[in-house]
C-alpha positions as CSV (number, residue, x, y, z in Angstrom):
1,X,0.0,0.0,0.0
2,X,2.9,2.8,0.7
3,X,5.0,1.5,-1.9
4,X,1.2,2.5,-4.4
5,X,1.1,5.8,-2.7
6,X,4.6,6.8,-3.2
7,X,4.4,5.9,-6.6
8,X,0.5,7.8,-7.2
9,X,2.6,11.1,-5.8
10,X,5.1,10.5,-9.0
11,X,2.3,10.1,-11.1
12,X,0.6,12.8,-10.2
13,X,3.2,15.4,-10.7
14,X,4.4,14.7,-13.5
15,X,0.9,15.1,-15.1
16,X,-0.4,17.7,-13.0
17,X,2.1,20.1,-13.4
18,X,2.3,19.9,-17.1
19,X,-1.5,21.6,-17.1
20,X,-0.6,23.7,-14.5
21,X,2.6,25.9,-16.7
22,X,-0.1,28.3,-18.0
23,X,-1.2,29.1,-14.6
24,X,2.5,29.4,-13.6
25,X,3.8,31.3,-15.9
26,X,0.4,33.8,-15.7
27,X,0.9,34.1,-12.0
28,X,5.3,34.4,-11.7
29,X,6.0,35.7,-14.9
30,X,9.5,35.5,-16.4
31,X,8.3,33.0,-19.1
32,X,11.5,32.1,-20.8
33,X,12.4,30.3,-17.0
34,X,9.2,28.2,-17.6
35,X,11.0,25.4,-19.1
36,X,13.1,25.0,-16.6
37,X,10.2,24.3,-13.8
38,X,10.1,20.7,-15.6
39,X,13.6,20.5,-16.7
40,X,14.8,20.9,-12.8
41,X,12.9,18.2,-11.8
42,X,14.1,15.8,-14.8
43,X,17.6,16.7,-13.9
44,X,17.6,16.4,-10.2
45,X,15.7,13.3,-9.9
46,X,17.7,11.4,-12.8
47,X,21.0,12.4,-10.5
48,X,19.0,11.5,-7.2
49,X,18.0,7.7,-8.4
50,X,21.7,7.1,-9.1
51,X,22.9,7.9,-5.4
52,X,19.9,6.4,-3.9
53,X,20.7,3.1,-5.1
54,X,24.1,2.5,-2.6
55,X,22.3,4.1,0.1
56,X,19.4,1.8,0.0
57,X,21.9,-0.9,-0.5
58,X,23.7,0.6,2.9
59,X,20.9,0.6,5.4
60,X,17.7,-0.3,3.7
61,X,14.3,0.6,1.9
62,X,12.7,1.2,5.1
63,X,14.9,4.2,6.6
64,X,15.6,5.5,2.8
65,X,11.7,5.9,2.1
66,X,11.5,7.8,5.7
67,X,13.9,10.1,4.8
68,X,12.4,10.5,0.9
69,X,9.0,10.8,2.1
70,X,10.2,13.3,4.7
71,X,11.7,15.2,1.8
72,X,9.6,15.3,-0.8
73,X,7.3,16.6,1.9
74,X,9.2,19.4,2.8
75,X,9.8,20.7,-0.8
76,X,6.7,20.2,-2.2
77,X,5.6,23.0,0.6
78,X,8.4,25.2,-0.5
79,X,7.8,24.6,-4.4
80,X,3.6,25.9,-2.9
81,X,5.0,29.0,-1.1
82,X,7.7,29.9,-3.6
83,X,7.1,33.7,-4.8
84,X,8.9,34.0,-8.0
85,X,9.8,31.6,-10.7
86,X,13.9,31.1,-9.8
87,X,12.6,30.2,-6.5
88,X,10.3,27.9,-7.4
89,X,12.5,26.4,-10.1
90,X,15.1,25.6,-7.1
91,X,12.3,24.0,-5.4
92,X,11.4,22.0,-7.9
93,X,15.1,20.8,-8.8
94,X,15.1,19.6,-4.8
95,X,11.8,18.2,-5.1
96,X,13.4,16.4,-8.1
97,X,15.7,14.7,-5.6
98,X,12.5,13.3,-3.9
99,X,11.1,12.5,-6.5
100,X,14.3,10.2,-8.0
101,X,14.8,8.3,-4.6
102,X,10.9,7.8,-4.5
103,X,11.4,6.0,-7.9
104,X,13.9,4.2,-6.2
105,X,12.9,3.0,-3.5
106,X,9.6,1.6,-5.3
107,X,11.5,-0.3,-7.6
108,X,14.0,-1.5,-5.0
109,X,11.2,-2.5,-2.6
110,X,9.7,-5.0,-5.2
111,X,12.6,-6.6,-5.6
112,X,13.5,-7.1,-1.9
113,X,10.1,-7.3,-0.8
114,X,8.3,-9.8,-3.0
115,X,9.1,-13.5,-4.4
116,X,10.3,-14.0,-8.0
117,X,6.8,-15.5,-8.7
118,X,4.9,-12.4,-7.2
119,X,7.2,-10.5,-8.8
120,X,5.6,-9.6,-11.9
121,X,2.2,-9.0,-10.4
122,X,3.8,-5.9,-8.1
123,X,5.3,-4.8,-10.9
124,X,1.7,-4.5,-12.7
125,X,0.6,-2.8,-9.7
126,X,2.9,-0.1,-10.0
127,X,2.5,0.4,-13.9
128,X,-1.5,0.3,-12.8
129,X,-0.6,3.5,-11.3
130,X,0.2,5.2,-13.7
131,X,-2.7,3.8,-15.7
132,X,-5.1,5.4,-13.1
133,X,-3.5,8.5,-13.3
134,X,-3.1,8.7,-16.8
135,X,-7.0,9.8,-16.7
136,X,-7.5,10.9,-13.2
137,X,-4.0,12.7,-13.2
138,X,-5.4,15.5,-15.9
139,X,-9.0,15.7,-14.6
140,X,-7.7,16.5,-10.6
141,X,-5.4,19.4,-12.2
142,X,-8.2,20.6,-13.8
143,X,-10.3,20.8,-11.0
144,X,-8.0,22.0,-8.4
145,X,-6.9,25.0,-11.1
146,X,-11.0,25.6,-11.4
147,X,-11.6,26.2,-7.9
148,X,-7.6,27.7,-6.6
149,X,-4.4,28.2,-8.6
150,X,-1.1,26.3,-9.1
151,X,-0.6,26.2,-6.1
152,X,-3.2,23.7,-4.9
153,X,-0.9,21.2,-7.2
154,X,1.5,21.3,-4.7
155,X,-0.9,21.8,-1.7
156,X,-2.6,18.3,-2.6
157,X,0.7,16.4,-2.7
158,X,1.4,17.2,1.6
159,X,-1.3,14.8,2.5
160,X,-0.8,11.9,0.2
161,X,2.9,12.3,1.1
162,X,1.8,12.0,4.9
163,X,-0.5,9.2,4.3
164,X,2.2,6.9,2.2
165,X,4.4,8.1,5.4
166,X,2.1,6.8,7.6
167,X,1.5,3.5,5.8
168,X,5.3,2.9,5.2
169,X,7.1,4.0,8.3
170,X,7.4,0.7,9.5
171,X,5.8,-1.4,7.2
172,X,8.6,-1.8,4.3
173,X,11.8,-3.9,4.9
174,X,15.3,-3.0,6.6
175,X,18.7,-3.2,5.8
176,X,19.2,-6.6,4.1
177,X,21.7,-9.1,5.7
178,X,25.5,-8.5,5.0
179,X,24.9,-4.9,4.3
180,X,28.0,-2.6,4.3
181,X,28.0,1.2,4.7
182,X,28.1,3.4,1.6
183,X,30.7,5.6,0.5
184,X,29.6,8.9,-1.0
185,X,31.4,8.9,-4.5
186,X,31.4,12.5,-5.4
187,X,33.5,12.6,-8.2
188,X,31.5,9.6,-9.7
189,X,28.2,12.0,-9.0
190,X,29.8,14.5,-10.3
191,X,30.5,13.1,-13.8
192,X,27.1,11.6,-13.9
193,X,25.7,14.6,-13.2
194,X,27.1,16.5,-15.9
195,X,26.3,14.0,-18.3
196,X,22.7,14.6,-17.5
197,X,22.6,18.1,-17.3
198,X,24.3,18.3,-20.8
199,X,22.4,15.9,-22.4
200,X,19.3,17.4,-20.8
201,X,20.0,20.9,-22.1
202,X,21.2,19.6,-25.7
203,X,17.4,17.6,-26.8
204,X,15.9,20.5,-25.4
205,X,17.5,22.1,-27.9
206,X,17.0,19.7,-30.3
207,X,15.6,21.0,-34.0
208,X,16.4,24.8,-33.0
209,X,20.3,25.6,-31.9
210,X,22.1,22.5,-33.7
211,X,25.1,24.0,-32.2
212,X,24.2,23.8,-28.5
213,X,23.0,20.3,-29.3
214,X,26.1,19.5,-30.6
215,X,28.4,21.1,-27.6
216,X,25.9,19.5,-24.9
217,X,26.3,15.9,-26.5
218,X,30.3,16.1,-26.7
219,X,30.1,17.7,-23.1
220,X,27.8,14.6,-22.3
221,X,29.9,11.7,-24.3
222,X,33.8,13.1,-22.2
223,X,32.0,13.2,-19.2
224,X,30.6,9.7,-19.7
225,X,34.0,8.7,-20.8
226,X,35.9,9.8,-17.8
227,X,32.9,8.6,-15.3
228,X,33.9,4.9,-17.1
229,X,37.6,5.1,-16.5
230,X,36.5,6.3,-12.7
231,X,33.9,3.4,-12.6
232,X,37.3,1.2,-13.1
233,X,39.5,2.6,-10.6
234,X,37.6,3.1,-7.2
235,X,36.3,0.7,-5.1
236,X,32.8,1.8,-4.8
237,X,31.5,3.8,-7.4
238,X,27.8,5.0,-7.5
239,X,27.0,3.5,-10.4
240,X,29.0,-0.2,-11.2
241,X,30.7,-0.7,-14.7
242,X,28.6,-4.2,-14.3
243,X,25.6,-3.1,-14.0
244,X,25.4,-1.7,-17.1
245,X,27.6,-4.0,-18.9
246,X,27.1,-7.6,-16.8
247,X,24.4,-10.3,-18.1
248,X,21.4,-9.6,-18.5
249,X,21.9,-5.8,-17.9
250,X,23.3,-4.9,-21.2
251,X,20.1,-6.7,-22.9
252,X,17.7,-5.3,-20.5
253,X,18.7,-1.8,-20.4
254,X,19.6,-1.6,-23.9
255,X,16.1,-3.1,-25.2
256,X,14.0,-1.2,-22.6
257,X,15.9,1.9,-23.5
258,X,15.4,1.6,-26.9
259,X,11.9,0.5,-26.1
260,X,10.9,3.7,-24.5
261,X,12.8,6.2,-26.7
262,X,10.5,4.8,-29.5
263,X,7.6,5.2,-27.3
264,X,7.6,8.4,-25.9
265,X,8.8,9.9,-29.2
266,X,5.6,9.3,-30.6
267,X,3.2,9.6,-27.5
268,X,4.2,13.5,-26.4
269,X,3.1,14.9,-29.1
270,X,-0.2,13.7,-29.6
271,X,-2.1,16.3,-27.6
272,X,-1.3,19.1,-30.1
273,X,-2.3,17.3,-33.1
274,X,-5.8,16.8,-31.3
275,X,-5.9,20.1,-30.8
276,X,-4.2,21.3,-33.6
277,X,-6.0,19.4,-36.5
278,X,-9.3,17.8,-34.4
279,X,-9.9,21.0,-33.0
280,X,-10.7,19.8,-29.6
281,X,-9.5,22.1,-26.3
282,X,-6.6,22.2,-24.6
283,X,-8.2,20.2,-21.3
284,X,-9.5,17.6,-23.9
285,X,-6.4,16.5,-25.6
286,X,-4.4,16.6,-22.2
287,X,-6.4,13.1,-22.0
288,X,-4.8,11.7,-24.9
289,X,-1.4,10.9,-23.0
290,X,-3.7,8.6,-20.6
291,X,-3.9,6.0,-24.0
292,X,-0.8,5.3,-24.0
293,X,-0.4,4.9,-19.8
294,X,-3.8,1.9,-20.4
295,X,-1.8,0.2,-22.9
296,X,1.1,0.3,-20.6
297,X,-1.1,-0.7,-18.0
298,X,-2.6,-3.6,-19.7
299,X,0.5,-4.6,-21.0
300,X,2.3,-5.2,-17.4
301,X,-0.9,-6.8,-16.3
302,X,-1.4,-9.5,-19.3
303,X,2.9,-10.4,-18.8
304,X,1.9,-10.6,-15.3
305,X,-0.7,-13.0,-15.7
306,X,-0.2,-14.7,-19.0
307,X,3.6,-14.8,-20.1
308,X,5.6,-14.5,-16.9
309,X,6.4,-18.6,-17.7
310,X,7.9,-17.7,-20.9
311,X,11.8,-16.5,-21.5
312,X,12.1,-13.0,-20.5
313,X,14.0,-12.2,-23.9
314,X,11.3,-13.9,-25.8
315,X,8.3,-12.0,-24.1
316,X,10.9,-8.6,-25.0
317,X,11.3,-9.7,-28.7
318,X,7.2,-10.0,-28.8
319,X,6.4,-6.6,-26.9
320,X,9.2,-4.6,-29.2
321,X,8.0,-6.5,-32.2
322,X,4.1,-5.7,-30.9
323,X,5.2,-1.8,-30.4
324,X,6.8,-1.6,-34.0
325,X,3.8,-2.6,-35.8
326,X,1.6,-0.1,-33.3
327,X,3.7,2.4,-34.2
328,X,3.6,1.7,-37.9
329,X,-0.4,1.6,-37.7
330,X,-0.2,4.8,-35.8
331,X,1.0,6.5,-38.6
332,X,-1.2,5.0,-41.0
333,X,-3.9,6.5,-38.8
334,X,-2.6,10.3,-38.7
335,X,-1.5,10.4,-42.4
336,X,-5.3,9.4,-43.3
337,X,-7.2,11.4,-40.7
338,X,-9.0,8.4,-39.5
339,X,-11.8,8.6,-37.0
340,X,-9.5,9.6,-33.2
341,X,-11.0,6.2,-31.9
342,X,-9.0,4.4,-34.1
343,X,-5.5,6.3,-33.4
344,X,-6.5,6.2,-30.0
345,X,-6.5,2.2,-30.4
346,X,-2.9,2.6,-31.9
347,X,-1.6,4.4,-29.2
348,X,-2.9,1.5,-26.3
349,X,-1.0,-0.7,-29.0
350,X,2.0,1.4,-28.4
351,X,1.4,1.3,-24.5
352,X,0.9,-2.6,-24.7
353,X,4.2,-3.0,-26.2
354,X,6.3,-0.8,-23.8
355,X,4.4,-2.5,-20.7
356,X,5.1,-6.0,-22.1
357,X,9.1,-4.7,-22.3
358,X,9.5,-2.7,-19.7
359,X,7.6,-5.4,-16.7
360,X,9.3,-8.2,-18.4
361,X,12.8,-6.9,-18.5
362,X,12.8,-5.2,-15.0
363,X,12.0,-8.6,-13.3
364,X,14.4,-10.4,-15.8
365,X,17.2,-8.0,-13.9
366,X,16.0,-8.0,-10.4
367,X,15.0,-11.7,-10.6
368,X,19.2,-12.2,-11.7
369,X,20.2,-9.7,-8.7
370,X,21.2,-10.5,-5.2
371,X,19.1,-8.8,-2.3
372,X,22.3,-7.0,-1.8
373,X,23.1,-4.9,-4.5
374,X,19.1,-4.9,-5.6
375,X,19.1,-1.1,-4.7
376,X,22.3,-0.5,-7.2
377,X,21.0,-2.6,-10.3
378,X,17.0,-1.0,-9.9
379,X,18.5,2.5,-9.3
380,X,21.4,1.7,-12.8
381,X,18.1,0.9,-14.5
382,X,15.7,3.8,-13.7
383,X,18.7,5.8,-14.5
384,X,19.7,4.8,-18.2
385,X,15.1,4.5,-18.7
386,X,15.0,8.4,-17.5
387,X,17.7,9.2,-20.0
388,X,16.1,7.2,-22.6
389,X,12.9,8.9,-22.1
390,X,14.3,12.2,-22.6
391,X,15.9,11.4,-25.7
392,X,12.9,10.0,-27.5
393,X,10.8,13.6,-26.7
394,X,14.1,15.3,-27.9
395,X,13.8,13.2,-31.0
396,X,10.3,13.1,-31.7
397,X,10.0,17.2,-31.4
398,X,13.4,17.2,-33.7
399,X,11.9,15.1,-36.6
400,X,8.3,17.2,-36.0
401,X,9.5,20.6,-36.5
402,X,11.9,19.4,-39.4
403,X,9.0,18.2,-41.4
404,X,6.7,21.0,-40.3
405,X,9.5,23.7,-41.3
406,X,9.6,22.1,-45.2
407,X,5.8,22.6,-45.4
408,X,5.3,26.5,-43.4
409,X,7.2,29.3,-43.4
410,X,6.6,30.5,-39.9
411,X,8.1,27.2,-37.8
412,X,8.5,29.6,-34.7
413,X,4.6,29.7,-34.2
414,X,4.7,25.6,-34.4
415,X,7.5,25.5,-31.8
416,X,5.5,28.0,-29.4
417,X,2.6,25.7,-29.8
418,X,4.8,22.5,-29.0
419,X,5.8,24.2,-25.9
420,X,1.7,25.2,-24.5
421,X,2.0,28.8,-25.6
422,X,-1.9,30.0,-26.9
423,X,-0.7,30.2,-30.6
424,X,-3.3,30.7,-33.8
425,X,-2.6,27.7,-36.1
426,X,-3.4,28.1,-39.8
427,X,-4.9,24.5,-41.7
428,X,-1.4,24.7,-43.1
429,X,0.4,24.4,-40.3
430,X,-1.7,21.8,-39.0
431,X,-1.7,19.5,-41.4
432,X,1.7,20.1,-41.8
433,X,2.1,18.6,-37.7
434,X,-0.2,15.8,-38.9
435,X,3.0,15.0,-41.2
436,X,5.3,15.7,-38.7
437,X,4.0,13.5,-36.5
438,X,3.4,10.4,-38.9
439,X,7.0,10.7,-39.7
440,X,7.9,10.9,-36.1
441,X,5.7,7.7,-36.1
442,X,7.6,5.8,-38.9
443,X,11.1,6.6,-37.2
444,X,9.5,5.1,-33.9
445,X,8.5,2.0,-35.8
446,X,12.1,1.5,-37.1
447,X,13.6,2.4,-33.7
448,X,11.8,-0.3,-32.0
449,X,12.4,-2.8,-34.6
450,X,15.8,-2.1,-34.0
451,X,15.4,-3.2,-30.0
452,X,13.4,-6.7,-31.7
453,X,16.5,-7.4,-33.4
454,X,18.5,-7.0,-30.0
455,X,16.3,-9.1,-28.2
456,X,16.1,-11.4,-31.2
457,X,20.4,-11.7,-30.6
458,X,19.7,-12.6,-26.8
459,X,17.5,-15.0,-27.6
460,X,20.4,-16.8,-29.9
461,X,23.0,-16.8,-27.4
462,X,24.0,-20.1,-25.7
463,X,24.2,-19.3,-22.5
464,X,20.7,-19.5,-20.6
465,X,17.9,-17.1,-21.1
466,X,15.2,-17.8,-18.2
């Protein structure tokens, strides 16, 4: 039950605070910052799931959700009282760090917590989560901004916080045995931390200033570089060179990741073109993100039920083979204008391939883990997923505006609309995102045939797949 309600608090901000910007931005000003009240956030909690991993390692789930929950608490206040946008954008980058460790602590408490046959079925729980507030998510930002501001968003988070608190204090495991104290590796935070904050800033950038994009990715590739020589020569670095590299880690996290860049390149931009070119309201099309977050849904609860007996890599090969074709009859769907039901259908399609990937390959990795380091190998995975998710928006927008700037003249009015400014949108321009988008749903396609083939190559290897 806490381990649900610390994952409904990530659910819920993330979608609530996407429909609350407007109100932001009305209310604070300084606009141009607005960006930055997600991009904190991103950044910070990316950072934060790396170093939680070794500390729940060090003295266990229990006393690291206390001190998350605690956290998160404490910031969301300050993000509710903050009185200018740089203010509130430094809450939100230490309400990030909550928000990280409260991804990593859920992930880490399945695996310590449950059997490898109840596994899966946790797992589903989780993802169910996010399939609940995939429609509720939207409809409780709406209402709270109805009857308050953007600052209820916040407000709402204290007591859910308290009750998980509540529910969890005691409840989830300690320390598991033969645990030894964590070293704080700040050099190794260090380096990962400027890989994310360069990579974050360059596919924000992506399809606009090709030369930040490209200073942000070489700033992003040395400091990888040196983190993997530093990974190699201390003792205890925050993130181990195998667990990234070891069996099955490299399949996993390269199949998921490539899994979800495909994904979410196709999914985030679906609420403009049901605005843009269905001519439904801003409020309505927020709703089309919860598609996707069913499918994914779905998709963890039928491997949970029905394919948790089969070979992990097989069930991967099938939900990346599944997602292709989705994305492929996505496409198909925009580029003919057929009936939104339909697309809608594709996109669950989409959802039911990333679930059937992503539940299947996290218990693949924790099922192969010891108790020990189960903290280490979930937090390695949430990690390199975050990174990948980032990269498929950054993508999807890139491949959007390039088709949408061969069809209209005035791409800067397409990119405001992309980023939920109130923009007029001639038919042009909207058919010309209706294109944009079916080519971002083509690339997707190809991208996660690409991750079938990879799954196809574990399947071929001699040594056991289970």
């Amino acid at each position: 039950m806490s381990n649900l309600t610390v994952m409904s608090i990530a659910a819920f901000d993330g979608l609530a605070i996407t429909a609350a910007l407007g109100a932001i931005a009305e209310d604070l000003g300084r606009v141009a910052l607005l960006p930055w009240v997600i991009t904190a956030y991103l950044a910070a909690s990316a950072v934060a799931v790396i170093v939680a991993g070794p500390i729940i390692d060090a003295i266990g789930v229990r006393s690291t959700f206390r001190i998350t929950g605690l956290w998160f608490l404490g910031w969301s206040a300050a993000a509710a009282l903050a009185p200018s946008m740089p203010l509130l954008i430094v809450a939100r980058a230490f309400q990030g760090v909550g928000g990280g460790l409260v991804m990593a602590v859920a992930l880490a408490s399945i695996g310590v917590t449950y059997p490898s046959d109840v596994r899966p079925r946790a797992l589903a729980a989780n993802s169910m989560v996010w399939g609940v507030m995939g429609f509720g998510g939207p409809a409780i930002a709406g209402a709270l901004l109805a009857v308050g501001d953007w600052r209820s968003i916040f407000l709402v988070q204290l007591p859910i916080t308290g009750l998980a608190l509540a529910v969890g204090w005691n409840s989830l495991p300690g320390a598991t045995p033969g645990a030894v104290r964590a070293r704080f590796d700040r050099a190794g935070v260090a380096l990962l931390t400027l890989v994310t904050l360069a990579s974050l800033v360059a596919v924000s950038e992506f399809g606009d200033r090709w030369d930040i994009v490209a200073v942000g990715m070489v700033i992003s590739l040395v400091a990888g570089a040196a983190y993997w020589v530093h990974a190699g020569r201390v003792p205890e670095p925050v993130l181990e060179r195998r667990h990234i590299v070891g069996y099955p880690a490299w399949a996993v996290h390269a199949v998921v990741a490539i899994t979800f860049t495909a994904g979410l390149a196709l999914d985030n931009y679906l609420p403009i073109y049901v605005q843009v070119n269905r001519g439904y309201g801003e409020s309505a099309a927020a709703f089309t993100l919860a598609f996707l977050a069913v499918g994914w849904t779905a998709g963890s609860v039928v491997y949970s039920r029905a394919f948790v007996r089969f070979r992990s890599a097989a069930v991967m090969l099938g939900g990346t083979l599944l997602l292709s074709v989705a994305c492929v009859a996505a496409g198909v769907a925009i580029a003919r204008d057929l009936p939104l039901p339909v697309v809608f259908t594709t996109y669950v399609g989409v959802g039911l391939g990333i679930g059937t990937v992503s539940t299947s390959a996290l218990n693949w990795l924790q099922a192969s883990s010891p108790p020990a380091e189960m903290g280490r190998v979930s937090s390695a995975h949430q990690f390199l997923r975050q990174l990948a998710i980032t990269y498929g928006v950054a993508i999807g927008g890139a491949v959007l505006l390039l088709v949408v700037a061969r069809r209209v003249d005035d791409v800067d009015v397409v990119r405001d609309a992309l980023a939920g400014e109130d923009v007029e949108l001639g038919a042009g321009a909207g058919a010309a995102i209706g294109a944009g988008l079916a080519a971002v749903a083509a690339l997707s396609a190809a991208i996660a045939a690409v991750g079938a083939m990879v799954a196809a190559l574990v399947l071929r290897r001699k040594r056991p797949v289970p």
